[in-house]
N, C-alpha and C positions, 0 to 999 in steps of 0.2 A: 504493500500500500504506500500511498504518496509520505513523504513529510509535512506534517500540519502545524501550519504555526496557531501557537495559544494564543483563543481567544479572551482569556481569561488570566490575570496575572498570577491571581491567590492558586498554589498547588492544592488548595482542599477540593474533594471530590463534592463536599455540601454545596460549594458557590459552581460549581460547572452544572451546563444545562445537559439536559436530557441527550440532546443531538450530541452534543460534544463528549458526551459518557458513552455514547452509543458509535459514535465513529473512532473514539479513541482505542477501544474495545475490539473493533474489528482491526482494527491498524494491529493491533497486538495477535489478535489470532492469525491473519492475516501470514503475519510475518513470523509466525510459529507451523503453520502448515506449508508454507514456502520449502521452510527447513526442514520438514516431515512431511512429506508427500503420502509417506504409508499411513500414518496416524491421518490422515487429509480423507483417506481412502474409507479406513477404519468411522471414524468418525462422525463424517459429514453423507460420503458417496455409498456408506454399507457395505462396499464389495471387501471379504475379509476373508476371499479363498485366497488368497496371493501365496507363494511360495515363498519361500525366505531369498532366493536367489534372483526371484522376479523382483521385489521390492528394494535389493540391493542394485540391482539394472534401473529402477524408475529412479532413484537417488541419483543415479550416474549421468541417467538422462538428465535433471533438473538441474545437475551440479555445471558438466561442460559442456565447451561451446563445440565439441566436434566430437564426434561420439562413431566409434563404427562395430559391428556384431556381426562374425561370424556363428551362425548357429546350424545347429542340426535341424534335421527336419522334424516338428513332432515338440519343438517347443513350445512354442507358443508364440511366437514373434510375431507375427499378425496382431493376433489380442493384444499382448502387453504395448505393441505402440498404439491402438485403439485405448485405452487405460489411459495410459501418458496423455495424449495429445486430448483429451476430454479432462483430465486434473489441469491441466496447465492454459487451456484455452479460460476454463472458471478462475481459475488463481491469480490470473493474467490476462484483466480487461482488456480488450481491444489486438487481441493476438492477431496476426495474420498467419495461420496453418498451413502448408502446405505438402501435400503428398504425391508422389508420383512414381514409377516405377517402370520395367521393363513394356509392359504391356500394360492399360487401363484395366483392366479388370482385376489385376493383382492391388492396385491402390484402393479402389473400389469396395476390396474385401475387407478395409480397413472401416469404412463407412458403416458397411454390413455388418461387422463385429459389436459398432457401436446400436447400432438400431437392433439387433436379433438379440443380444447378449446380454449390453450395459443398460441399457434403459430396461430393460424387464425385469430389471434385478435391481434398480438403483429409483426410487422416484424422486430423489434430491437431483440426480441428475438430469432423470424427464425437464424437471421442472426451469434448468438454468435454459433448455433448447428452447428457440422460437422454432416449434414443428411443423406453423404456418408457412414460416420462410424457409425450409429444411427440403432437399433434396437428396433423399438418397441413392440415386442411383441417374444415369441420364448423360447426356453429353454436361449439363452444370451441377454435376454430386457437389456437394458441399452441406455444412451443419453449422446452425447459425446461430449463436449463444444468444442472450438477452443482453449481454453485457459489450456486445458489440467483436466479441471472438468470434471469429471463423476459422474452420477449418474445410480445406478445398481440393479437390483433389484435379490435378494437372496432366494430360500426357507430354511425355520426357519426347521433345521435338521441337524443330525450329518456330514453330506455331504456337508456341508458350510465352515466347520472350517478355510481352507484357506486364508479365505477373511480378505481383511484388509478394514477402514474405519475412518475418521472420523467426520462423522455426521449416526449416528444407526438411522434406523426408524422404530418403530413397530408397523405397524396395527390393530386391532382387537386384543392387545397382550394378551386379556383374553384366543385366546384361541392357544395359544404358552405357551406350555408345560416351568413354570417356571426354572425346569431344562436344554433345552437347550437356554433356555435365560442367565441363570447363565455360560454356560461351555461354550457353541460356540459363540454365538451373542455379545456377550457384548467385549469377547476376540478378536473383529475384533478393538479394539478403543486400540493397545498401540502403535502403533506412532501418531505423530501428523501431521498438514500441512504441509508440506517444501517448501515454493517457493524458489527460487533461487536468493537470496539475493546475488549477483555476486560483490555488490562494498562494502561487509562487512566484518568485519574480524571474525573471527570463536568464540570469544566471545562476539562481536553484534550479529551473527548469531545467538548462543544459546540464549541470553536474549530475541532478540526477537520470536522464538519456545516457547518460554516460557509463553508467555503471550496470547495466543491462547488457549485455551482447545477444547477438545472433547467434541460432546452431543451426548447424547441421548432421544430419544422422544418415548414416548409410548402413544399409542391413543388406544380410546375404547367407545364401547357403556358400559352401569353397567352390574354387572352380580350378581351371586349370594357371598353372605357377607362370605361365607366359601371358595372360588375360592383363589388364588393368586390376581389375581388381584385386591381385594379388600383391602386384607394388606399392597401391594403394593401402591397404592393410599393414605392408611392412615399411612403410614410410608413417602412419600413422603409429604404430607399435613402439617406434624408435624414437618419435617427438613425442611420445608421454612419460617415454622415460626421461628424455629431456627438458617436458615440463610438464608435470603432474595434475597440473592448476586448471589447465585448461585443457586439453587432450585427453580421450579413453579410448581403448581398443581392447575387445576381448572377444577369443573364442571357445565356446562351448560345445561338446559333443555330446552326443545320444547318451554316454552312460550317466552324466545330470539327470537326462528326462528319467529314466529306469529309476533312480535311486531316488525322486521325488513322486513319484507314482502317476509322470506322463505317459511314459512308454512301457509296456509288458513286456519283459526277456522272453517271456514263452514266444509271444507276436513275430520282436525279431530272427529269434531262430528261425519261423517258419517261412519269415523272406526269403532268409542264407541259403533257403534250400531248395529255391526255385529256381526251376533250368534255366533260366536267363538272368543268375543273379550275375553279378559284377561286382566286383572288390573293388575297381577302381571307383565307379559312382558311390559304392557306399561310401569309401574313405572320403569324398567331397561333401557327399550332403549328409551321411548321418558321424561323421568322425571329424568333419569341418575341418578337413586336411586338406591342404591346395595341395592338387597334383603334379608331380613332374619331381626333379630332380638337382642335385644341386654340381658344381664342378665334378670332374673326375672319372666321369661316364666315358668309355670308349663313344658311345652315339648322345650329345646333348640334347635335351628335350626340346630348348630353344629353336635349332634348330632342325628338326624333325617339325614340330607343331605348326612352325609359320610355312610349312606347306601345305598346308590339310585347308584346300580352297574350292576341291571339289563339292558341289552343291550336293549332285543326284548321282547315285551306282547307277552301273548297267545292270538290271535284273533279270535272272533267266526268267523263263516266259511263267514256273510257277507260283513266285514272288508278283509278277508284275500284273500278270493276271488278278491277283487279288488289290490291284487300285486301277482295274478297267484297262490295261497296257497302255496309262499315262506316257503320254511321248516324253518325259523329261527320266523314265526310269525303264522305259522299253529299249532293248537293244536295237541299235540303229544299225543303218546300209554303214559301211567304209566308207568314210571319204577317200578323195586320191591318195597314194604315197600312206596310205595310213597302213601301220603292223599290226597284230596282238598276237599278244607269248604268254601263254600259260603257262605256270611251274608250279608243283608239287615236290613238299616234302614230305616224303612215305613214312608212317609209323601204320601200326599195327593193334598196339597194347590199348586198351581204352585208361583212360584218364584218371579214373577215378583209381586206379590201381597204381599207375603212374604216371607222372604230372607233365613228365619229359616226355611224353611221348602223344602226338597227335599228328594229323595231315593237314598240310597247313598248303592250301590253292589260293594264288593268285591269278588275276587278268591282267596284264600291262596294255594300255590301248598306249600305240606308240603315235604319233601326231609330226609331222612334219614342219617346220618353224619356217620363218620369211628366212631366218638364217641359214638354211637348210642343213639345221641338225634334226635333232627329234625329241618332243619332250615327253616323259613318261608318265602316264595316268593311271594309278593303280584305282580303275572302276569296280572291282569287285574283288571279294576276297569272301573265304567259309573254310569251316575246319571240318575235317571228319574224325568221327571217333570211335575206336572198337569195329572197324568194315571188314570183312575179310578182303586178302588180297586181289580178289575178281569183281567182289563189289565197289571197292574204289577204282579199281582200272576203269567200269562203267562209270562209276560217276566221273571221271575225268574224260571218259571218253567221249559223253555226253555234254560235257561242256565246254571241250574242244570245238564242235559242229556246232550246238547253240551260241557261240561264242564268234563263229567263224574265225579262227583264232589259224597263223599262219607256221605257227611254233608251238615244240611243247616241250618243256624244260624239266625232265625231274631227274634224285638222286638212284644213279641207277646200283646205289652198292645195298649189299644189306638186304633188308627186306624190301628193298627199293626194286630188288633186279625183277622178282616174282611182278609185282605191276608195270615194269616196261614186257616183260614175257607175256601178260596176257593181253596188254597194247598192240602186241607185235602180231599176235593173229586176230582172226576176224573173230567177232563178240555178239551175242544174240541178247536183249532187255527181254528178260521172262515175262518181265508185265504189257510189254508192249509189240513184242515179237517182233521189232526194230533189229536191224543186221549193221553192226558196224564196223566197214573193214579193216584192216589190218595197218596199224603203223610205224615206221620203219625208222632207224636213226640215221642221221643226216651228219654226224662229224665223231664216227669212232665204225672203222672200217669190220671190229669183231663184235661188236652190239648189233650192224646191220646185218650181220649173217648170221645171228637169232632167228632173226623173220626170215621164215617160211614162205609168205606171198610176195610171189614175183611180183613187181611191177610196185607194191605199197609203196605210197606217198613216205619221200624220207623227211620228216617234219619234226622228226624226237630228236633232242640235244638232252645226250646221256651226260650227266655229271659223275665224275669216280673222283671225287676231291680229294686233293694232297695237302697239307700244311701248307705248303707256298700258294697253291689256288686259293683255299679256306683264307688266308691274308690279304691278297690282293682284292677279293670278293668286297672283305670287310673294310677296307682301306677306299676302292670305289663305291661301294655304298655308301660311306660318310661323307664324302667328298659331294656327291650325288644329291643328299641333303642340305648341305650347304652351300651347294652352288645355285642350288631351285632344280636341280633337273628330276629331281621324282615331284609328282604330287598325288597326295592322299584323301580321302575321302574328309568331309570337314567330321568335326564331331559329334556325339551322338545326340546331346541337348540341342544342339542346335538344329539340327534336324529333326528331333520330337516336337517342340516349340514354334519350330518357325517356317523350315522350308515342307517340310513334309505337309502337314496342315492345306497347303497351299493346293495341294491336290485334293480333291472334291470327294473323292470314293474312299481316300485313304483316314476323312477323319471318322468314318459308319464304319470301319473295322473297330472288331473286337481285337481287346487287349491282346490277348496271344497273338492274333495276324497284325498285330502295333508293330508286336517285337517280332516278326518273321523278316517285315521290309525294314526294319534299323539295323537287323543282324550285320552291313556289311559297315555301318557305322562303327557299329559294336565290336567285331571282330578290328577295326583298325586300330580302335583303341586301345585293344588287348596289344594290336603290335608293337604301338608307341609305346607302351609300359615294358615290352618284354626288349624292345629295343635298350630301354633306358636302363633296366636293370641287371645289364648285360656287360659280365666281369672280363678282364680280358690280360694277358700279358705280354710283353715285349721282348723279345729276345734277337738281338741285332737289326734286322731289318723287319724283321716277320710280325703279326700280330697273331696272336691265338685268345678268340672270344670265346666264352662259355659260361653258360646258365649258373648261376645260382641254386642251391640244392634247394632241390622242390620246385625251382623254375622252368618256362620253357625257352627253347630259342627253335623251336619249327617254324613257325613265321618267319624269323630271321633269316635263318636258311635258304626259306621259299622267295624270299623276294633277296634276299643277294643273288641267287643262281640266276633269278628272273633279269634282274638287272644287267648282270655281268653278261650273260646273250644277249641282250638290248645294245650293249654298247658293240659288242661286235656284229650283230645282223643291221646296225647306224654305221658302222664306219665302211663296212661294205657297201652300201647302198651308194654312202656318199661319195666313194672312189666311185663306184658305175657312173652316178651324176654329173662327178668332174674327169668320164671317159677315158679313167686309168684301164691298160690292160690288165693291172694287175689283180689276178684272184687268189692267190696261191697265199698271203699275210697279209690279213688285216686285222690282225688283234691289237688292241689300245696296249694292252701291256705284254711280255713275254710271254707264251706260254708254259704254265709249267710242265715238270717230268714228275708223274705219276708213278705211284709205287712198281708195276710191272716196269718199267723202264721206258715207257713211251711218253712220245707226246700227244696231246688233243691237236691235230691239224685244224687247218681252216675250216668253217662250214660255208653255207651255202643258202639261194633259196628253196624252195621244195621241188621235190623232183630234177633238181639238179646232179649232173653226174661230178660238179667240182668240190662236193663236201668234203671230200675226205684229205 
């Protein structure tokens, strides 16, 4: 409350009048519920389920001027800034509120919180709203105190700029574009509160303008450690340490909700155990850990992530069909000049037995540049798990031809060789009595005399990797990332949220067929992490990468082999283009010498007699 000069000299309570007993009175509680927002709660508004960690949060909120909360999903964070910003609109005449967030209807739910929840439970608070003048829901949501507080909710775009504020609130600001948080959002905080301090003089008036600040609050599940929002967080983290006074930042994970009786441990186990669960999104939204990695990685996150620009996968036709074979996810004609290279790395074991072991298929759509190199587009990607050896050769067979795909790249040692062997003869689909014939290798002259059928397409590039191969692979792969020549599918929220939506059929899917057309999202992401977590040693020139116990590196595998053909079926193409005769060496780097003593010769295109 303001400072009131006395109108009355004598300190006795007998000589002051009514009003002045009465307003002095509130000045005093006034500025006692400022300083206890929970007793404010208790008190006055009734609401007296608060949790002891939630009441320590609305302190933090009341205390400074920039406030940021990492939380799990399942706190309550919604609610309690619905709480807050209805205590502080009443406490704090003439507030100007404001809320926004990734999307309107996430602000929105803040309004909603207050109308479903706090008013049905509070009639001290009913009573402060004009419900006359109150909008909850609409292009103009907003809540309109009597007292001349508003609280209003904004969407985060160039179309805001108007708005003035001062209390900012940003929802999900992970995914509010940091630039219009820098130009529009933040620029609604340069005045401050004005009540109407009526018995002060215009230098009281400013001193006290003065001593009020602006906040701002940015709330958020984690996201990825290359986002904004992760600097964000750790640049706020670091100026509270440096100044206590003003600055908070905290994040809290799922085991607070469980130990205060938000979340049930029975509940989450039963997520942990659904076939499309994710460790990675769990560690973001329910463990409020930003994703990624820090120095020291053979492959850095940073630069893995900032290629992940692809909007839509190529979907084979039983994915694609379940969003009406939307052209932005349906396999399309070739353009000119364009490749694609399948690779497979062969496991066997199913997963749940052992962790190191799955089949890890990629798609490289290769694209040909005004430069005329070729850039790599990893459109699709899936694992298999527990197939026997003839069941995977068909599924790869099969998405070879759906694929139209010009190569096919897998590990032919091990139980590898069994799936180029049943590659190598013609193959019947039981379910479909489809005949598919036989395919042949194209740059190892003893894998080609496997196959049986004369004439088969030589389109397999057998890998028998040596040490020096397995380094040079991992060495071009990084490089590969770093320079922008891969690109990966974007991430999987981003695509649940924003681009996927945008297809018409795809938002009347059930949950299960959600997560059939994200799988290729989903699987990228598992690559990124297995990339990241991927140990490795040095020993003079060589690199030797290898999993972590209990980790995988089959993806890795599958897309270094994919890659390392890519650059050589690119620099062949590119000598044909600049009308070299020469066919006979075009590999980017040496080939190595493989354990029987041989080299891998040049390859070739298909059906070519110069592979070998």
């Amino acid at each position: 409350m303001s400072a009131k000069k006395k109108t009355a000299e004598s300190n006795s309570p007998a000589e002051k009048t009514r009003r002045e007993r009465v307003i002095e009175g509130m000045a005093i509680w006034a500025s006692y519920y400022r300083e206890n927002i929970d007793a404010f709660l208790d008190d006055y508004l009734g609401l007296t389920f608060l949790k002891p960690f939630q009441k320590a949060l609305l302190a933090m909120m009341n205390r400074e001027s920039e406030f940021v909360w990492i939380a799990a999903r399942g706190m309550g964070k919604t609610f309690l800034i619905a709480i807050f910003v209805c205590v502080r609109a009443i406490l704090y005449p003439g507030s100007l509120i404001v809320i926004t967030a990734g999307n309107r209807g996430q602000s929105i739910n803040v309004l909603e919180k207050v109308q479903t929840i706090l008013i049905p439970k509070s009639p001290a608070l009913k009573n402060e709203i004009d419900l006359n003048a109150t909008k909850f829901g609409g292009q103009d949501a907003k809540i309109m105190f009597k007292n001349t507080s508003v609280i209003k909710v904004v969407t985060a775009n160039d179309g805001a700029r108007s708005n003035r504020a001062n209390i900012l609130i940003v929802d999900e600001f992970r995914q509010v574009k940091k630039d219009t948080v820098d130009t529009v959002l933040k620029k609604f905080l340069t005045s401050r509160r004005m009540p109407q301090y009526i018995e002060l003089t215009e230098e009281e008036r400013a001193a006290e303008y003065a001593k009020e600040r602006n906040k701002q609050f940015f709330l958020s599940s984690a996201y990825f450690k290359d986002s904004w929002a992760y600097r964000k967080t750790i640049d706020t983290a670091n100026a509270m340490i440096a100044d206590p006074d003003n600055v908070f930042c905290v994040g809290l994970p799922y085991q607070l909700s469980i130990q205060e009786g938000l979340l049930f441990e029975e509940d989450l186990q039963g997520d942990m155990r659904e076939s499309d669960f994710s460790e990675i999104k769990w560690s973001m939204e329910m463990g409020a850990e930003f994703f990624g990695v820090g120095d020291g990685s053979f492959f850095d996150f940073d630069s893995i992530s900032k290629n992940r620009h692809i909007k839509y996968p190529m979907l084979p036709d039983k994915y694609a069909a379940l969003v009406g074979y939307d052209k932005r996810v349906k396999i399309p004609a070739k353009q000119p000049g364009e490749v694609r290279i399948l690779s497979a790395d062969i496991a066997l074991m199913r997963s749940g037995k052992n962790k190191n072991d799955a089949t890890a298929i990629f798609i490289n759509q290769m694209l040909p540049t005004k430069a005329k190199r070729y850039s790599n587009n990893i459109v699709y990607t899936e694992v298999c798990e527990g197939l026997r050896t003839d069941d995977q050769a068909l599924v790869i067979r099969k998405l070879f031809d759906e694929f139209n795909c010009d190569y096919l790249v897998i590990d032919a040692q091990g139980v590898g060789l069994g799936c180029y062997d049943a590659l190598a003869r013609d193959m019947t689909d039981l379910e479909t009595g489809e005949v598919y014939p036989a395919l042949s290798c194209c740059n190892n002259q003893e894998m080609a005399a496997r196959c049986s059928v004369p004439g088969a397409p030589k389109v397999i590039w057998s890998i028998k990797a040596s040490a020096q191969f397995n380094s040079d692979c991992a060495y071009m792969l990084r490089e590969a990332f770093r320079n922008g020549r891969i690109r990966l599918l974007c991430n999987e929220f981003d695509a649940h949220s924003e681009l996927l939506p945008e297809i018409k059929a795809y938002t009347s899917l059930s949950e299960e067929n959600k997560v059939k057309v994200e799988l290729p999202y989903i699987n990228t992401t598992l690559l990124v992490n297995e990339l990241i977590q991927l140990q490795h040693e040095e020993v003079g020139n060589r690199v030797k990468v290898f999993e972590k116990v209990g980790m995988r590196k089959d993806r890795y595998s599958s897309l270094a082999y994919n890659y390392y053909v890519a650059t050589q079926v690119a620099n062949k193409l590119g000598r044909r283009q600049r009308g070299s005769s020469s066919d006979a060496s075009f590999f980017i780097i040496k080939p190595p010498s493989y354990s029987e003593g041989r080299k891998v010769s040049a390859g070739g295109r298909r059906n070519e007699p110069g592979w070998y």
